[in-house]
C-alpha positions as CSV (number, residue, x, y, z in Angstrom):
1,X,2.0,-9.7,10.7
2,X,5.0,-11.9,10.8
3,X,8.2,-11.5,9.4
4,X,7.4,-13.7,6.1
5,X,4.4,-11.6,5.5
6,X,6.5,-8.4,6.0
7,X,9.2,-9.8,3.8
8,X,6.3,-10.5,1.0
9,X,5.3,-7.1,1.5
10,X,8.5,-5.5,1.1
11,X,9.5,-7.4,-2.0
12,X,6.3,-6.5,-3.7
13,X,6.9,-2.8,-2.4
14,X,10.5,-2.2,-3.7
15,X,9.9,-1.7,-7.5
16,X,9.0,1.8,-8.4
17,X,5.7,0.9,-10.3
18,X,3.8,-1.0,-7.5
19,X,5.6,1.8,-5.3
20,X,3.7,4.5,-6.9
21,X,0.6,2.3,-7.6
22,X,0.0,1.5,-3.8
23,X,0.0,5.1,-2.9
24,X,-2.2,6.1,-5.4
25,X,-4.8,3.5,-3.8
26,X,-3.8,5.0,-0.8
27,X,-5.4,8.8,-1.1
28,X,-7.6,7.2,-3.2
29,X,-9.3,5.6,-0.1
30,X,-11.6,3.1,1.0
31,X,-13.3,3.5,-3.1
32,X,-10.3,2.7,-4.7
33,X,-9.2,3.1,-8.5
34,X,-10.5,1.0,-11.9
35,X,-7.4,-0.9,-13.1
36,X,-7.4,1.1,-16.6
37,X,-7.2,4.7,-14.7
38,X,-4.6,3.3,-12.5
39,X,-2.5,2.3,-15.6
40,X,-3.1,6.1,-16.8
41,X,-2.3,7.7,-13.9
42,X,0.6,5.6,-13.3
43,X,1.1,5.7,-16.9
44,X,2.1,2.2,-18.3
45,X,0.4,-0.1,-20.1
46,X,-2.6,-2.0,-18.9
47,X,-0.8,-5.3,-19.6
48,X,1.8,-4.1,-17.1
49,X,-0.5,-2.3,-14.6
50,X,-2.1,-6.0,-14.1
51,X,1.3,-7.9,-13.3
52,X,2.1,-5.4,-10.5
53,X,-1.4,-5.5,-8.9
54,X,-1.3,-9.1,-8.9
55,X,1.4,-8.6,-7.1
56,X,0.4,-6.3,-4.6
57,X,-2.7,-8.8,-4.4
58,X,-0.7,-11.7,-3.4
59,X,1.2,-9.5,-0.9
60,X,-1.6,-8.8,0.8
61,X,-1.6,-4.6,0.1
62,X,-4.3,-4.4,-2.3
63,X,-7.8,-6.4,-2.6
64,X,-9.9,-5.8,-6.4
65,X,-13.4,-6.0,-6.5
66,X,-16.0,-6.2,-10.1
67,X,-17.9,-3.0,-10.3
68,X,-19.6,-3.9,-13.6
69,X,-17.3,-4.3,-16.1
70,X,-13.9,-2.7,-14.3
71,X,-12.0,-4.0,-11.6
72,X,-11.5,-1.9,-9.0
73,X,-8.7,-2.2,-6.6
74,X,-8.1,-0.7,-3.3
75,X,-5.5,-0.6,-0.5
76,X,-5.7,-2.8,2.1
77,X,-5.1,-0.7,4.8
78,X,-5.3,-3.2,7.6
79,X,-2.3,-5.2,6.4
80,X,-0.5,-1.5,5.8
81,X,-1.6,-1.2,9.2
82,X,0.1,-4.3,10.3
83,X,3.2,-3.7,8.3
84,X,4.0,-0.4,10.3
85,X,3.4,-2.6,13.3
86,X,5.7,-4.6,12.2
87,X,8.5,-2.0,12.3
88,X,7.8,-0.6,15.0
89,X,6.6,-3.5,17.2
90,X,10.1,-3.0,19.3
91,X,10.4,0.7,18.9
92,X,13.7,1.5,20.4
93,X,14.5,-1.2,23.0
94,X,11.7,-0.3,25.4
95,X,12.2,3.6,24.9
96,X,9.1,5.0,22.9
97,X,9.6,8.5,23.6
98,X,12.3,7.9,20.3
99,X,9.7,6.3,18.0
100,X,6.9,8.9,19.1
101,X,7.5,11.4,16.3
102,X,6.7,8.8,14.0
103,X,3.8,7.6,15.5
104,X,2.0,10.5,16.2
105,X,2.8,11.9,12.5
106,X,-0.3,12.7,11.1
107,X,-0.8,10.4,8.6
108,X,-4.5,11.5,6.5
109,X,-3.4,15.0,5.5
110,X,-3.1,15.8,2.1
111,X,1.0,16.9,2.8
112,X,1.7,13.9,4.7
113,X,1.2,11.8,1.8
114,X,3.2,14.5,-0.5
């Protein structure tokens, strides 16, 4: 990822709504979430829930998909992936033992995404 993507990414990522949205497809996993349950759990308007994931979409964090007549959308997790690369490409000036803690988090348990 280079720093324009990153930049994309962030912008997309620093409203609450598409905040809260990409998490959501997050623990929701590989299977993702229709669009009209995302708007209920998130709980705004469908109208509204469609702006921010074309957002997301066009940043890259999220890819839909037509499961008959819903689209579902789900976190791309190999740009999330890169975005945390990204940050911590140059962990520390050349010390890693500082940035360990974050890398080694575990990062699939229920509390971790809490």
């Amino acid at each position: 990822m280079d720093e324009r993507q990153a930049l994309t990414a962030f912008g997309a990522l620093s409203q609450e709504t598409r905040l809260r949205i990409l998490r959501l497809l997050v623990v929701a996993g590989p299977d993702g979430v229709a669009a009209g349950a995302i708007a209920e759990q998130v709980e705004v308007s469908p109208s509204n829930v469609s702006f921010h994931l074309k957002e997301l979409e066009r940043a890259g964090l999220v890819s839909a998909r037509r499961d008959s007549r819903s689209i579902v959308y789900s976190a791309e997790f190999d740009s999330l992936t890169g975005l945390i690369r990204f940050l911590m490409e140059d962990c520390c000036a050349g010390r890693p033992e500082i940035c360990a803690p974050a890398a080694s988090a575990p990062c699939c348990s229920p509390k971790a995404l809490q």
